[in-house]
N, C-alpha and C positions, 0 to 999 in steps of 0.2 A: 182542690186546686182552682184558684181565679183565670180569671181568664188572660187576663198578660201575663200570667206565668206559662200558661197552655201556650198562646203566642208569639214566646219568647224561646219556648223549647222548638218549637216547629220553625224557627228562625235558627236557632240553632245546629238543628237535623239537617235544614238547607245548605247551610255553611261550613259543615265538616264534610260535606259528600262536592261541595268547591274547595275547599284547601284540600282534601286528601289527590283532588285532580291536579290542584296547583303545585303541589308539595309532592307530594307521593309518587301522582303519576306522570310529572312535569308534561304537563299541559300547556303551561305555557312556552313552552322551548320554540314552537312551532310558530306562535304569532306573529304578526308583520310589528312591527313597531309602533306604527299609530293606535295598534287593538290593544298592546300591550301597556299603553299608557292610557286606554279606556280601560282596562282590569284597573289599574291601579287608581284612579277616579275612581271607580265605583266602590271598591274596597273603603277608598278614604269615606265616601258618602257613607255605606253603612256603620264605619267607624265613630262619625259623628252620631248618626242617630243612636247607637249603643251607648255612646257615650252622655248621650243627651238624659234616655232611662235612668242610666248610673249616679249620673247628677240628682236627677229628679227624686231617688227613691232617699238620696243619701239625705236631701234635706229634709224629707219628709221623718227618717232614723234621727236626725238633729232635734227636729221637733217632739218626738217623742221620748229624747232622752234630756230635756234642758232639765233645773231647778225646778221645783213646784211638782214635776210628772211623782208620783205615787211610786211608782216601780218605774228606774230610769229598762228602758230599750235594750242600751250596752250594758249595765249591770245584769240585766235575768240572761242575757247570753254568754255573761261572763267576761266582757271588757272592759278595761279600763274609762276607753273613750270611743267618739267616734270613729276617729280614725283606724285604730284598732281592728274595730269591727269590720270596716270599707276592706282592711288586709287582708283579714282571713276569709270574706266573703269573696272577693275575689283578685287574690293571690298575688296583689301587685305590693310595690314596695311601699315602705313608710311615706318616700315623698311625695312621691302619687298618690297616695292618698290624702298627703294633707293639701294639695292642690284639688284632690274631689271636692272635700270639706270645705274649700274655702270657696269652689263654685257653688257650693251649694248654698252657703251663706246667701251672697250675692243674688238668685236667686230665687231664696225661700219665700212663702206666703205664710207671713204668722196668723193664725186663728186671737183673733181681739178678746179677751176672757169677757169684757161686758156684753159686747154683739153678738160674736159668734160668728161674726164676719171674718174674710180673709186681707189681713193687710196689704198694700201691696210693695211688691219685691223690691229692693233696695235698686235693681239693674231693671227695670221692667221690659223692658227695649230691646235688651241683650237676652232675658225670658224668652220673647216669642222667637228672637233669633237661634236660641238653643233647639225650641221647640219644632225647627223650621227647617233643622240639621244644617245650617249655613255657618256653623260656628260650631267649632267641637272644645273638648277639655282645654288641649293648648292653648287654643285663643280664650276662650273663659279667665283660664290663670293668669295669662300675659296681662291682661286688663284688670282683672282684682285684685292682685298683689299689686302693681302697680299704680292704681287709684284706690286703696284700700284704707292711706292713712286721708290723701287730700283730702276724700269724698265726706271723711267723716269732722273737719273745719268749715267745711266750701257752702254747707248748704242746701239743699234737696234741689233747688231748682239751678244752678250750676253744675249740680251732679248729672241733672235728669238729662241736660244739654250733651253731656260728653258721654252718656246713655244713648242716645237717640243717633249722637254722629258715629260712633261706634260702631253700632249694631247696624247703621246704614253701610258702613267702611265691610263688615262684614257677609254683607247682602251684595256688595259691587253695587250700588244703587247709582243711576245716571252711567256715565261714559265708562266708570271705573269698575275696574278689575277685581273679583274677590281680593279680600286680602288675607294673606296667611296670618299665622300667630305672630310670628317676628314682627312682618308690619303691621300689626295691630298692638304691640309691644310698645314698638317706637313711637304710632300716633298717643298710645292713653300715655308716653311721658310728656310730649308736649300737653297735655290736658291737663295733668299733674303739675305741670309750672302754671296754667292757668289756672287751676282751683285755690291751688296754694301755693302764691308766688313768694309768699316769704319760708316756704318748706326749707327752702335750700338751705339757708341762713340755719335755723335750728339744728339742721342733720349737720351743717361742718362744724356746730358748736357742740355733737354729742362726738361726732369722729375726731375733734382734737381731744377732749377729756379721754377718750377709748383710744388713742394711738401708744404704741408703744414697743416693748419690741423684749421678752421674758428670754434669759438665758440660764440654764437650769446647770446641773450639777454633771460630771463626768461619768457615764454610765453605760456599760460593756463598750468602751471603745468611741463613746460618743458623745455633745454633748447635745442635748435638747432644746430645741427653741421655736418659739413660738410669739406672735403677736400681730399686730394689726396699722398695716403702713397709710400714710394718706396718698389718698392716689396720684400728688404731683410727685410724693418719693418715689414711690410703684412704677410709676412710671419711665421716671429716669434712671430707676435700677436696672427694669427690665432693658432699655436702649443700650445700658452700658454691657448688661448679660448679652444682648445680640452681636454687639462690637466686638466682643471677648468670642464668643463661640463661635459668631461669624457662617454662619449655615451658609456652605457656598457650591454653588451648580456648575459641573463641568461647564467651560465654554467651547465656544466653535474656536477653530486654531490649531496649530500643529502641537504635535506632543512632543516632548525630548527625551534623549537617552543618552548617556556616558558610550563616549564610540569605544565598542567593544565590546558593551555589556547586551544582557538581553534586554527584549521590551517587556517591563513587568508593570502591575496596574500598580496608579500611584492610591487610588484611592483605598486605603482600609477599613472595615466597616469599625466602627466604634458602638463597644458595646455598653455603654454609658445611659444610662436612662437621662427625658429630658432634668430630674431631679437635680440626677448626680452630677450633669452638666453646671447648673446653676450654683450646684454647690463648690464645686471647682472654679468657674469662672468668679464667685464669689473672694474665693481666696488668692486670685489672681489680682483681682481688687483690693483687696485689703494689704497685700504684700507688696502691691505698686504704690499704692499711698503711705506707705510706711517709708519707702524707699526714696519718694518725694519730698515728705517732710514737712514743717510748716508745723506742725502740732505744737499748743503748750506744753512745756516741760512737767513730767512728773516725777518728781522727785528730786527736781534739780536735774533732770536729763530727759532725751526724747523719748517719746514712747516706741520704748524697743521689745520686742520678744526674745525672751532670755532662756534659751535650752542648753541644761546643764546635763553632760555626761559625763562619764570615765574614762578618759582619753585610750585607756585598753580596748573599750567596749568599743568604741567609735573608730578606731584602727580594725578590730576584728570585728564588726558588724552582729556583735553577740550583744545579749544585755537590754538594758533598757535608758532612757533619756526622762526626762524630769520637765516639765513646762507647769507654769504658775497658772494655774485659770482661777481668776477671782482670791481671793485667801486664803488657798489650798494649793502646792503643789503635787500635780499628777505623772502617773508615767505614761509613758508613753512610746512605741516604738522606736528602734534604733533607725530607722530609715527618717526618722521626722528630723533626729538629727546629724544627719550624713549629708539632709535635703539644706538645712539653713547653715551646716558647715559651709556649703559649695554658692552659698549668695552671701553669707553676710562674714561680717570679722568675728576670727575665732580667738577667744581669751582663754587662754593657761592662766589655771591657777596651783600653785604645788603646794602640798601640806606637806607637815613632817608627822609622824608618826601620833603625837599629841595633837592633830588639828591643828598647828598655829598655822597660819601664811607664810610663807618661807621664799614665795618664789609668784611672779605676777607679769605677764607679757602678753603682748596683743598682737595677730600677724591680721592683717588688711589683706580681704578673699573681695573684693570688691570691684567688679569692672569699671573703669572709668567711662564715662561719656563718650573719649574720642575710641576708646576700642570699642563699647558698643557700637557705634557707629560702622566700624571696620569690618566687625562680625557680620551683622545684620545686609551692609552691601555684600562679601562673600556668600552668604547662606542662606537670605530673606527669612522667612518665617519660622516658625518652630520646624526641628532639623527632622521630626518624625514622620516619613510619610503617609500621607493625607492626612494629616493635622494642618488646617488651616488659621490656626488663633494669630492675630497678626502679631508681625515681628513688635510693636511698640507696648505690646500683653506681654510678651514672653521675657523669662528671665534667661543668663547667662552663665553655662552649663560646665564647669571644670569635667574636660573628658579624663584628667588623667588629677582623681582628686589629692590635695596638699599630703594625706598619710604618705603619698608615695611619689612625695616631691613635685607632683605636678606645681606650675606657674602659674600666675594669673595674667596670664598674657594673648595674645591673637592665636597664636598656633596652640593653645589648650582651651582655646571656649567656644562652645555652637551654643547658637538660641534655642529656646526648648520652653514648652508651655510649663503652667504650674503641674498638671496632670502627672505629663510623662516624666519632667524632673522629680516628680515625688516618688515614682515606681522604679525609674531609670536602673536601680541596683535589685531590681527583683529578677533581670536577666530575660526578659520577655525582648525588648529591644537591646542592642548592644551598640557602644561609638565608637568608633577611635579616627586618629589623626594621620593621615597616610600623606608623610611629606607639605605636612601645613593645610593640609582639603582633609576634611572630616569623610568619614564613612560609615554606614548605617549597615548592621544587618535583623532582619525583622527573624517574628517568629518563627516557628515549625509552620504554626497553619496558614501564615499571610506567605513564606516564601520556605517550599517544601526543600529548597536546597540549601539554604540560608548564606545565602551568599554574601560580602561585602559589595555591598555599593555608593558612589556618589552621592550625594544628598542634597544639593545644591536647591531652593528653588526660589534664586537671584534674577531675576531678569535681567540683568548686567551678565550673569555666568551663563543663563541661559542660550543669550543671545550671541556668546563665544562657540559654544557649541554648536550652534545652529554657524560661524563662520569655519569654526574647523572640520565640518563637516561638506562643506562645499569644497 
């Protein structure tokens, strides 16, 4: 045994007999607050220097397993690569590890095969800063991935420049403050536009050829997709996903209630992952812009979604619905179309017995403008409580749908998001229209007694209640 292995177990004997105090025997429960954030400094401190060894040993494993070595390192231990090796050495993940490997790069002292001498490191600067524990793993990675490709256009001595400021930004050298890894992220990108100012240019000329957007085949219930947006689209998707899901914080204010009823909480937890959110405000989008229009004709007509069922099926809620994705029609739940029965116009079409067409009529499910309008001042937002997707996202909800005569008129519609329109006949939420004022009653577990109640959350209606109350 060497002797930094001897030195590194008795570093280690030291530190499980402090974590089992910290951890085990909570030791630190007890500390004032200023001691408790000197434990956590010193922890960081030793983490650096551990991390520094880690670095160190890993490039030295690098070196011993390049092209040319006789018996690679990670081949006689049985890996693939280095990275590999870093894993099962010690236990961290793949990406961690390839952020060891690439501080080590950065780093390494190659041995000159003619001298015999040691080259020097690519970061020389950020070397003795590693060395010095003023800089650990995180800060290493933020700055080598990040000037990884510049460094290698820019030149050794433009490199060696954003080396030296670096490693001083990482030192606090002069008035200024350590800097953590994030800001030492941020400064090597501004270093990155100085090494290689025409970077930028190239990388938006590989992201427009690599933009794109893969829609795959229909598969258990779903379809797959995948690809790669530019980020002025990214961007304005994601503001338009915020608009739609609207994440919003009780405010200060009074609360209201239907005189008579009890005070019940309006907020309901949603148990929707951020995914599943996106994914739904997505189709909230695509079904408002459809609804707007403006698109070239395909086919000689707008681009419409066409869900075909058997009007049995769709009366009794049995069966299945039929939607075209791509050059294949699939099925699809009945609830998909019960959901675009109660927004859009529903076409009959009648066969006779041999398939011909026999019979062909169109009824308009369509709210107009000026009843949207009407709905939306009675009701404001979607009519589900604590959904807050604003009223101009939400579609127009027939409570009492066309099988059973319902109208398309003001006393049969409340606003209702894409979500709960879609579930609305799974019986989890329930509406109906009590004398022209809608009524909501929620589940078992949002209201144990399931009561009807008012639903209003108009600030027009609001503000009635707040006067009939006085």
């Amino acid at each position: 045994m060497n002797d930094i292995v001897a030195e590194l177990q008795g570093v280690e004997r030291a530190l499980a007999a402090v974590a089992c105090d910290a951890v085990a025997g909570d030791a630190l429960r007890a500390l004032r607050d200023d001691d408790l954030l000197r434990v956590m400094s010193a922890a960081g401190d030793v983490l650096r220097r551990a991390e520094a060894v880690l670095i160190a040993s890993t490039a030295h494993t690098e070196e011993r397993s390049e092209a040319g070595v006789e018996i690679k390192l990670t081949t006689r231990y049985g890996c693939r690569n280095t990275n590999e090796l870093v894993q099962r050495a010690t236990l961290v993940s793949a990406q961690r590890a390839a952020e060891v490997v690439r501080s080590a790069h950065a780093v390494q002292q190659h041995t000159i095969f003619s001298s015999g001498e040691l080259a020097p490191a690519q970061f020389p600067h950020l070397r003795e800063a590693l060395s010095a524990g003023v800089i650990g793993l995180d800060g290493m990675s933020a700055i080598v991935s990040t000037l990884r490709g510049p460094a290698a256009v820019a030149g050794h001595e433009a490199t060696l420049a954003a080396d030296i400021e670096l490693a001083a930004a990482a030192r606090g050298d002069g008035d200024r403050p350590k800097q953590t890894a994030e800001e030492l992220r941020i400064m090597a990108k501004v270093w990155s536009a100085f090494l290689d100012p025409d970077g930028v240019e190239p990388t938006e000329t590989r992201a427009l050829r690599r933009r794109g957007l893969r829609i795959g085949r229909l598969r258990d219930g779903l379809v797959p997709t995948d690809g790669n947006l530019l980020p002025e689209v990214a961007a304005q998707f994601l503001v338009i996903l915020d608009s739609i899901n609207n994440p919003r914080a009780d405010v200060p204010g009074p609360r209201f209630s239907e005189p008579g009823s009890d005070e019940h909480a309006a907020d309901v937890g949603d148990r929707r992952t951020a995914a599943q959110k996106r994914h739904d405000a997505l189709a909230t989008l695509l079904n408002k812009a459809a609804e707007f229009g403006g698109f070239p004709d395909v086919g000689g007509t707008p681009p419409t979604l066409v869900v075909s069922v058997r009007e049995e099926d769709l009366v009794a809620g049995t069966g299945h619905a039929f939607v075209r994705i791509g050059d294949a029609e699939e099925p699809v739940p009945i609830g998909v179309a019960r959901h675009y029965a109660c927004i859009g116009n529903i076409q009959r079409t009648v066969f006779d017995g041999a398939g011909r067409i026999v019979g062909l009529s169109i009824t308009g499910r369509i709210f107009n403008a000026v009843q949207r309008r009407a709905i939306i001042a009675r009701d404001g937002t979607c009519i589900i409580p604590g959904c807050n997707v604003p009223a101009c996202w939400a579609e127009i909800h027939h409570v009492v749908p066309a099988a059973e005569g319902g109208p398309t008129d003001t006393c049969n519609g409340v606003p209702i998001c894409w979500w709960h329109h879609r579930h609305i006949d799974d019986g989890q939420w329930q509406i109906r229209m009590r004398d022209g004022v809608p009524e909501v009653r929620g589940p078992s577990w949002w209201d144990p007694h399931r009561l009807w109640r008012r639903a209003s959350k108009s600030s027009l209606r609001l503000r009635d209640q707040v006067v009939m109350q006085q």
